[in-house]
C-alpha positions in Angstrom: 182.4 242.8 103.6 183.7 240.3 106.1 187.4 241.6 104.7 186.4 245.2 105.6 185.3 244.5 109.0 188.6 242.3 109.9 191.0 245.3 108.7 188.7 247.5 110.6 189.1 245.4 113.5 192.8 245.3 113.3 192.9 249.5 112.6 190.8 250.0 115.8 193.1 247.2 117.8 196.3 248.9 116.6 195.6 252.7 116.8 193.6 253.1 119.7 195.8 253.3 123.3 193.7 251.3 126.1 191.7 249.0 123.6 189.0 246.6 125.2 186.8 245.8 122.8 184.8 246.7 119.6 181.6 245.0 118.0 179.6 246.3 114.8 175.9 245.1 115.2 172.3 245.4 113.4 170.0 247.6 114.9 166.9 245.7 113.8 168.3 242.1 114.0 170.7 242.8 116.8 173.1 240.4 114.6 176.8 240.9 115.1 179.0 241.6 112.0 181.7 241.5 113.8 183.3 241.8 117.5 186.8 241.3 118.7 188.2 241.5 122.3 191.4 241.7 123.6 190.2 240.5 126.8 189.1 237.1 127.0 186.5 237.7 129.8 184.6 240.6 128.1 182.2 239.0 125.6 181.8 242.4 122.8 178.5 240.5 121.9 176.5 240.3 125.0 177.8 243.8 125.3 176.7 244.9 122.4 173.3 243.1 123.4 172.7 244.6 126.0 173.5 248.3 124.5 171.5 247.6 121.9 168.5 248.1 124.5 170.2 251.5 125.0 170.1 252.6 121.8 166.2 251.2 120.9 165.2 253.3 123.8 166.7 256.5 123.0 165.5 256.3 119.5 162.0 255.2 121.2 162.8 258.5 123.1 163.2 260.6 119.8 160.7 259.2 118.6 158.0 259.7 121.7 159.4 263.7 122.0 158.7 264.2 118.5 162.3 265.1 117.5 162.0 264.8 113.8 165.5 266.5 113.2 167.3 265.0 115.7 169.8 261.8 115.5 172.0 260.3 117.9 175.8 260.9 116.9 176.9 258.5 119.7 176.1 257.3 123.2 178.8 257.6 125.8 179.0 255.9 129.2 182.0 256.1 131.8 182.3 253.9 134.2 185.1 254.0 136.9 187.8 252.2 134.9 186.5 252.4 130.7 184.8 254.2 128.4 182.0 252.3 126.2 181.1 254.6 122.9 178.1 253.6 121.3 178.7 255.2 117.8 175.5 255.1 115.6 175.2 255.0 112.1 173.4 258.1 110.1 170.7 255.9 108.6 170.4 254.3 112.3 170.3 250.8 110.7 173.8 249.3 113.2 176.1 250.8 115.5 179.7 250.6 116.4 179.8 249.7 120.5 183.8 249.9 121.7 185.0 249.6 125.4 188.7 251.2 125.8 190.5 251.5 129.4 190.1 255.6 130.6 193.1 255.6 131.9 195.2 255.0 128.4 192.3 256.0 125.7 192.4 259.7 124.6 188.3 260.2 124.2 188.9 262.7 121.5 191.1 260.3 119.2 189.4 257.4 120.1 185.6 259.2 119.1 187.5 260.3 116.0 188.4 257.6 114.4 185.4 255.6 115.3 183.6 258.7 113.1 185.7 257.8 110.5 184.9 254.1 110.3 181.3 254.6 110.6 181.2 256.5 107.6 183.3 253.5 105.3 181.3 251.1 107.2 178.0 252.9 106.2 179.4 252.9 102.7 180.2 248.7 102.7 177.5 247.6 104.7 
């Protein structure tokens, strides 16, 4: 698995314009299989932490409302310089959290291929 992860590190860091960082992480644990940066002062970890508390409350949320055929595809936050995707899984067992720079990223491409990964990484993990 660990093999996976590192080539699917190195496809993300090579094919998306403006990358930041990328971490895959447990839902239930909130373990880290993996996290890469290309910015030494942005920890993909504690981000992916913290964003883990986003995505427990939402599917709290789901849950609360009743929603019994609803599941989040991904959770998208812009702030004034980068664009964090939280891309969950369909079984909602981990999620993909990535931070790219807005101003180089193409948020079509970049939401694209992380679809893409979450699928073969739902398939390995």
């Amino acid at each position: 698995m660990s093999d996976f992860l590192k080539q699917f590190g190195e496809d993300i860091k090579n094919n998306l314009p403006g990358y930041i960082a990328v971490a895959v992480t447990e839902i239930k644990s909130g373990i880290s299989f993996y996290s890469d940066t290309a910015v030494p002062s942005f920890d993909p970890e504690l981000a992916a932490a913290f964003n883990l508390e986003v995505v427990k409350a939402k599917l709290n949320a789901i849950s609360a409302l009743d929603l019994k055929n609803e599941s989040i595809q991904d959770i998208l936050i812009t702030l004034s310089t980068q664009i964090h995707i939280i891309d969950i899984s369909e079984n909602n067992e981990y999620f993909i959290y990535l931070a790219v720079d807005s101003t180089k990223a193409s948020l079509g491409m970049t939401k694209s291929l992380l679809s893409k990964y979450k699928k073969e990484i739902a398939n390995k993990l």
